[in-house]
VOGU-3710 file (C-alpha; in Angstrom, 3 decimals, decimal comma):
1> xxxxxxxxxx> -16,764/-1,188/-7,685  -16,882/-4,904/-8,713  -16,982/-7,738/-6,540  -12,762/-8,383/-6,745  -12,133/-5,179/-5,961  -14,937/-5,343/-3,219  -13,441/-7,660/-0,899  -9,492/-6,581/-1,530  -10,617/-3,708/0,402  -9,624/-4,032/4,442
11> xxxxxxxxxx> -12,691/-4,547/6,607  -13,485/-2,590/9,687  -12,166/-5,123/12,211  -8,937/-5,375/9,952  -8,232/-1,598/10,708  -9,477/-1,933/14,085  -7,085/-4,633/14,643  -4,025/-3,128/12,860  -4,849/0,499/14,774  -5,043/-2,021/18,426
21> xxxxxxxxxx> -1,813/-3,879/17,181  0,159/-0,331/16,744  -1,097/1,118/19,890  0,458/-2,514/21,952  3,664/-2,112/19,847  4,495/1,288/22,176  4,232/-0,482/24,820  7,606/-0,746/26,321  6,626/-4,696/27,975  6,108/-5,737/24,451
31> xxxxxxxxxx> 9,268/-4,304/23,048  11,301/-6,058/26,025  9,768/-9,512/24,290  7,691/-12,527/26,369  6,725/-16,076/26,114  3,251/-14,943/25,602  1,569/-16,502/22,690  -1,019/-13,569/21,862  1,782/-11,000/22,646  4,253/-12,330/20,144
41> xxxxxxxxxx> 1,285/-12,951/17,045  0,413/-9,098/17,856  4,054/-8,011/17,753  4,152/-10,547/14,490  1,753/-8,472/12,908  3,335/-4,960/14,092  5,951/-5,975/12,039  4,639/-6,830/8,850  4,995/-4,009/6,517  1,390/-4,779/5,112
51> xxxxxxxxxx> -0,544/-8,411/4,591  -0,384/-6,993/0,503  2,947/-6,765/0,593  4,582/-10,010/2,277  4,996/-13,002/0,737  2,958/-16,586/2,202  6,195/-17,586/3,018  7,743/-14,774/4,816  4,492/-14,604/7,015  4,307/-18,190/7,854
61> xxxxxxxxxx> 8,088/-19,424/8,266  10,560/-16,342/7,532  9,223/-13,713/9,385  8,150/-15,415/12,749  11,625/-16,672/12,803  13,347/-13,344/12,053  10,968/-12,187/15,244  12,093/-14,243/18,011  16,101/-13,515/16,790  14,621/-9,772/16,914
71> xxxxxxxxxx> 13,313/-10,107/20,359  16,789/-12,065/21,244  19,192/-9,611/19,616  16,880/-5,993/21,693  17,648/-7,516/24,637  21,286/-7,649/23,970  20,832/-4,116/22,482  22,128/-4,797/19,350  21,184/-2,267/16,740  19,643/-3,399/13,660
81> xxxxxxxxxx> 22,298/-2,168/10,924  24,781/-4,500/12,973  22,606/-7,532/12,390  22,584/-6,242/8,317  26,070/-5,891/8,443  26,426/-10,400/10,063  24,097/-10,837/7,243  27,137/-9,965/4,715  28,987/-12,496/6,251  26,499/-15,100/5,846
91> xxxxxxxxxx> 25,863/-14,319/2,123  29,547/-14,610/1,568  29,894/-17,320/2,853  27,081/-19,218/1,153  28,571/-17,909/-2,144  31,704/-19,602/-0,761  29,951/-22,725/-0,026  28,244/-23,170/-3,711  30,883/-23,184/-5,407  31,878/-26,334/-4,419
101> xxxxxxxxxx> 29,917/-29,366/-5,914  29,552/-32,513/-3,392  26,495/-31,868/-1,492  27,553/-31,405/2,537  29,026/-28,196/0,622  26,308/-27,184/-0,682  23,862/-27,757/1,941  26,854/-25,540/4,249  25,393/-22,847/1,694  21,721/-23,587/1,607
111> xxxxxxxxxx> 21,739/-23,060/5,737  23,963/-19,951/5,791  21,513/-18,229/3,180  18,989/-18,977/5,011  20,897/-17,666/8,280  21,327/-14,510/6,071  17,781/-13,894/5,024  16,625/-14,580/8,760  19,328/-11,783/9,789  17,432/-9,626/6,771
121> xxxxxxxxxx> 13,927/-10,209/8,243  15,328/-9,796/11,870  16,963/-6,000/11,218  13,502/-4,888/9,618  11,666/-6,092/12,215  14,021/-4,712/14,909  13,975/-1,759/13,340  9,984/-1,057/12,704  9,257/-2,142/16,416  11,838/0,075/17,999
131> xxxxxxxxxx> 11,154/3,052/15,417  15,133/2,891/14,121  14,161/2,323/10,610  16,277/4,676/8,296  17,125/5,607/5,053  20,609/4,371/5,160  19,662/1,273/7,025  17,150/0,515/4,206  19,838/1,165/1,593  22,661/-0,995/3,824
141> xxxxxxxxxx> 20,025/-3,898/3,546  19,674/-3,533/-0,707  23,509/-3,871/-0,166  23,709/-6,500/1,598  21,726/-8,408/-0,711  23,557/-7,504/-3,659  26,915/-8,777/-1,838  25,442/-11,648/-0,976  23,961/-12,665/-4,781  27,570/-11,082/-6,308
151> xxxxxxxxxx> 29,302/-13,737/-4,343  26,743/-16,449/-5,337  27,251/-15,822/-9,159  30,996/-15,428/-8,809  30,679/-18,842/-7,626  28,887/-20,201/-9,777  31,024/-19,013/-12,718  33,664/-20,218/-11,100  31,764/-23,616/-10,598  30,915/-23,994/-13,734
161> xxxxxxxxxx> 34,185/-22,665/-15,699  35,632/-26,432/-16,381  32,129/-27,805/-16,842  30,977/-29,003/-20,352  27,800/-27,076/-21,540  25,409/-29,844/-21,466  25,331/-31,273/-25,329  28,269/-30,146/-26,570  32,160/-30,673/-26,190  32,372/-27,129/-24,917
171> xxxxxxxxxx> 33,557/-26,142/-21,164  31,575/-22,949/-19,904  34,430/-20,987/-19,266  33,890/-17,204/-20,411  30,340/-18,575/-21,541  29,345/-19,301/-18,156  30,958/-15,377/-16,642  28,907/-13,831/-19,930  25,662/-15,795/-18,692  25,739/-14,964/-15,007
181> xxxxxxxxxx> 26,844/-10,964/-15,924  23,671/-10,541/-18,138  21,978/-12,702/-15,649  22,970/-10,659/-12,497  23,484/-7,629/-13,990  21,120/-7,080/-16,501  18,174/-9,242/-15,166  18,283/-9,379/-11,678  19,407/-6,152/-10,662  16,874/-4,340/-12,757
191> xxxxxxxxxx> 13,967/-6,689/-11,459  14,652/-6,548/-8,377  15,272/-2,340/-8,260  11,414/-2,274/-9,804  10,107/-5,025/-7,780  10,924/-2,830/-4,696  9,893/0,833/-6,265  6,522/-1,121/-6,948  6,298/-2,483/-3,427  6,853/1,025/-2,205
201> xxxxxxxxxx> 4,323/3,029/-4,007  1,644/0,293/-2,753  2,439/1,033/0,396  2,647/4,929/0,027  -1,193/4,682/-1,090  -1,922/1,909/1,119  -0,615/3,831/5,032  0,620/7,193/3,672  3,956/8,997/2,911  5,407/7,649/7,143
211> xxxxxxxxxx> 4,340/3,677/6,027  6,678/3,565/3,068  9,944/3,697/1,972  9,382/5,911/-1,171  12,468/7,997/-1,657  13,165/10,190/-5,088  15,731/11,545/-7,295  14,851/14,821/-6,514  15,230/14,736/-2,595  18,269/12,719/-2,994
221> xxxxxxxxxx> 19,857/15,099/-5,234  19,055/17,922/-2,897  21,168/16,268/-0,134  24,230/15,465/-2,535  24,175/19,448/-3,455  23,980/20,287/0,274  27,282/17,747/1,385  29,157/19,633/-1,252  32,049/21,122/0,266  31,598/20,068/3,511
231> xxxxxxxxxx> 34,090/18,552/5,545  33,967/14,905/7,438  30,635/13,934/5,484  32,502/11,988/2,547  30,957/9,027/3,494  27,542/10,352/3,440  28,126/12,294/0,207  29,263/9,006/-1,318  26,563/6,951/0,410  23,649/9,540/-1,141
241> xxxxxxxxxx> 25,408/9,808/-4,476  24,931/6,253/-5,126  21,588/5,941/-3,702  20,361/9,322/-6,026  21,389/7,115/-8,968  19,672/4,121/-8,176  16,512/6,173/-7,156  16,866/7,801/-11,016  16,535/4,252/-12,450  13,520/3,479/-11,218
251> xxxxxxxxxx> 11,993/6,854/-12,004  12,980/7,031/-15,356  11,254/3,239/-16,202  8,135/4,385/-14,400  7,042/7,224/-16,672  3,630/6,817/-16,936  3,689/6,759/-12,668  5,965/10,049/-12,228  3,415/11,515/-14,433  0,728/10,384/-12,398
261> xxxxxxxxxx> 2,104/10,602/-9,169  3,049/14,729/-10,094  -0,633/15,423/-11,255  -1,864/13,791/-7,567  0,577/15,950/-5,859  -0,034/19,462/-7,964  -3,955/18,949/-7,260  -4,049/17,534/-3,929  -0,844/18,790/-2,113  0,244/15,233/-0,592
271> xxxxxxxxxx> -0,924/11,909/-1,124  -2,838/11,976/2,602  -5,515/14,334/0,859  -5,706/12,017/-1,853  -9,484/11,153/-2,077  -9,783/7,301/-0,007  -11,548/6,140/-3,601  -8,905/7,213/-5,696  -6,542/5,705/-2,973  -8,398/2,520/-3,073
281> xxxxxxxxxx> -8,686/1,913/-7,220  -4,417/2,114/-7,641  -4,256/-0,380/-4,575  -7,193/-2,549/-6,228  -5,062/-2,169/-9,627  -1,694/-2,473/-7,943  -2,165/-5,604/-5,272  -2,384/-7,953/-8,165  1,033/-7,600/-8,720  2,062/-7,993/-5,818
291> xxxxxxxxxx> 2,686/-11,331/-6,386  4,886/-10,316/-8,952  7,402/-8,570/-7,039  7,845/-11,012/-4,228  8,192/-13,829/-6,957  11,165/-11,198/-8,136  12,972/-10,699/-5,141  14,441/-13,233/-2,796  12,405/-16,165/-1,938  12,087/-17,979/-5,269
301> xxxxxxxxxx> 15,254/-16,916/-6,508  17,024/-18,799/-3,479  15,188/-22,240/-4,037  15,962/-21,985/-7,646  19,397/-21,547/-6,282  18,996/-24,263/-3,756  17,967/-26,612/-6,263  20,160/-26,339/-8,836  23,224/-26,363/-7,171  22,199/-29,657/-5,301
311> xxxxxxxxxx> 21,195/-31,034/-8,687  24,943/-29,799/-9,791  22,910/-27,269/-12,781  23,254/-23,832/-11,403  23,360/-22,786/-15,234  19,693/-23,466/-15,199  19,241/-20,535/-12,684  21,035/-17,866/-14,930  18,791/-19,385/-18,147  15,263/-18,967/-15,810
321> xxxxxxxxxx> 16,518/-15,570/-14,533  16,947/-14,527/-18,555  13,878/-15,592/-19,359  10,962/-16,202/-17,066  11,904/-13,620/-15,159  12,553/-11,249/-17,801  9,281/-12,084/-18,908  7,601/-11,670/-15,733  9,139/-8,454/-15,246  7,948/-6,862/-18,973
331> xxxxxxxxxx> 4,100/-8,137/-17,668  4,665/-6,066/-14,430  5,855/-3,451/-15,818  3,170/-2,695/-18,556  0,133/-3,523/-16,349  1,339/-1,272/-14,001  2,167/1,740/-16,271  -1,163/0,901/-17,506  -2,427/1,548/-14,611  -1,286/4,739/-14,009
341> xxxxxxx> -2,366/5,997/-17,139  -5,855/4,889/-16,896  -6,065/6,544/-13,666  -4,028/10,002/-15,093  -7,161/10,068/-17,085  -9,298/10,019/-14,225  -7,921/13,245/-12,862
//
């Protein structure tokens, strides 16, 4: 084991800690909420999905926020899909907000994204220190993302449709809708579908099958064939039909994983009688990329956002998310494939 990989590794105290910081969570005092300092950093923690996973921002300024808004909105009893579901709102109304170009406008935006994002921190956290997390409320939260970045390029097409391209005599027009769909459609949503499957898996290696979202095809599927027929479900037949397809996706770029991930499960049973060292070399391979998928999902795509619409260049977004991003993503991609067949070789 070299030195890198040495100290990625979670000391004793760390476990210690996290195993204290679950046991407080139960308590019902702490779930009520207090003023207490050391009460709210240990109910901070609780609701971090890991320290690999979250992003320096989200830690230090997103998530502490989305906390005390979580502690506000349990005492009210509000469940967490209903704060998802305000979050729409928000997002749509940023969307609204950038397409305009003086800059109260788009400030208006810039503070009801953030509003939106805080409401997407808050209905995790709700959710992981109450125990409501669920599939569909995980899906309902992809969702409202997507809403909320469909109505931010549909205003910035919009926005820019009467704009010259910069250099030429040309307005955007259908340029600027052809630049945002392969943008949003092509780029983003593809990036950010991986970004997430990636995010997953650590954590399925990292605290076992109950400390990660990791859903398949296969399962999925199973549930669609079951609704069949059934009466009054149409809405959950619809609900897992979509979410079977979007599992697919990401299981048909990850080949070299599936193939991996099938050999663990054929010689070991589940991934909890993994062997801890084989455990620990995908997490010292995977945690480098980390980085990767938080740069791919929301944070830097809203200053980007914030940016260039103050700076009256939101075509500068869609050009990034072509290329850096696209880039980014084909690195990610590969080294973790990679990965996964370096360690199929292993087995």
């Amino acid at each position: 084991m070299t030195k890198e990989q040495h100290n990625n590794r979670p000391s004793v105290q760390q476990k210690v800690e996290d195993t204290h910081t679950a046991e407080r969570v139960n308590s019902p005092y702490l779930l009520e909420g207090t003023a207490n300092k050391t009460d709210f950093m240990s109910l901070l923690r609780a609701s971090f999905k890991s320290m690999d996973t979250e992003e320096w921002l989200d830690i230090y300024f997103t998530r502490p926020i989305g906390l005390a808004f979580a502690l506000f909105w349990h005492r009210l009893g509000v469940h967490p899909n209903s704060i998802t579901i305000l979050s729409i709102f928000l997002g749509i109304g940023a969307g609204v907000m950038f397409f305009f170009t003086d800059t109260l406008h788009n400030v208006l935006g810039i503070i009801l994204l953030m509003l939106a994002n805080f409401c997407d921190s808050t209905d995790g956290q709700l959710a992981r220190l109450t125990r409501q997390q669920s599939m569909k409320g995980r899906c309902l939260d992809g969702f409202a993302g997507d809403v909320w970045f469909f109505s931010i390029y549909l205003a910035i097409v919009l926005r820019l449709w009467c704009q010259f391209i910069p250099g030429t005599s040309m307005v955007w027009g259908p340029w600027g809708l052809a630049l945002a769909a392969l943008a949003g459609l092509l780029c983003h949503s593809s990036q950010s579908s991986l970004s997430d499957y990636y995010r997953q898996i650590h954590l399925y290696f990292l605290k076992g099958r109950e400390g990660s979202d990791l859903d398949s095809y296969e399962n999925e599927h199973a549930i669609v064939e079951r609704l069949k027929g059934k009466k009054g479900v149409f809405w959950d037949r619809a609900f897992h039909s979509n979410y079977q397809r979007y599992c697919k996706s990401q299981e048909r770029r990850t080949p070299a994983f599936q193939q991996f991930h099938k050999a663990l499960i054929e010689k070991y049973g589940n991934i909890d009688k993994v062997p801890q060292d084989l455990k620990d070399r995908f997490l010292a391979g995977s945690r480098p990329l980390m980085p990767f998928t938080n740069i791919m999902t929301f944070n830097s795509r809203a200053i980007l956002i914030y940016i260039t619409c103050l700076l009256n260049c939101p075509w500068v977004y869609l050009l990034i998310e072509v290329s850096l991003y696209s880039l980014l993503y084909i690195y990610m991609h590969k080294r973790h494939e990679d990965l996964c067949r370096h360690l199929m070789t292993e087995l």
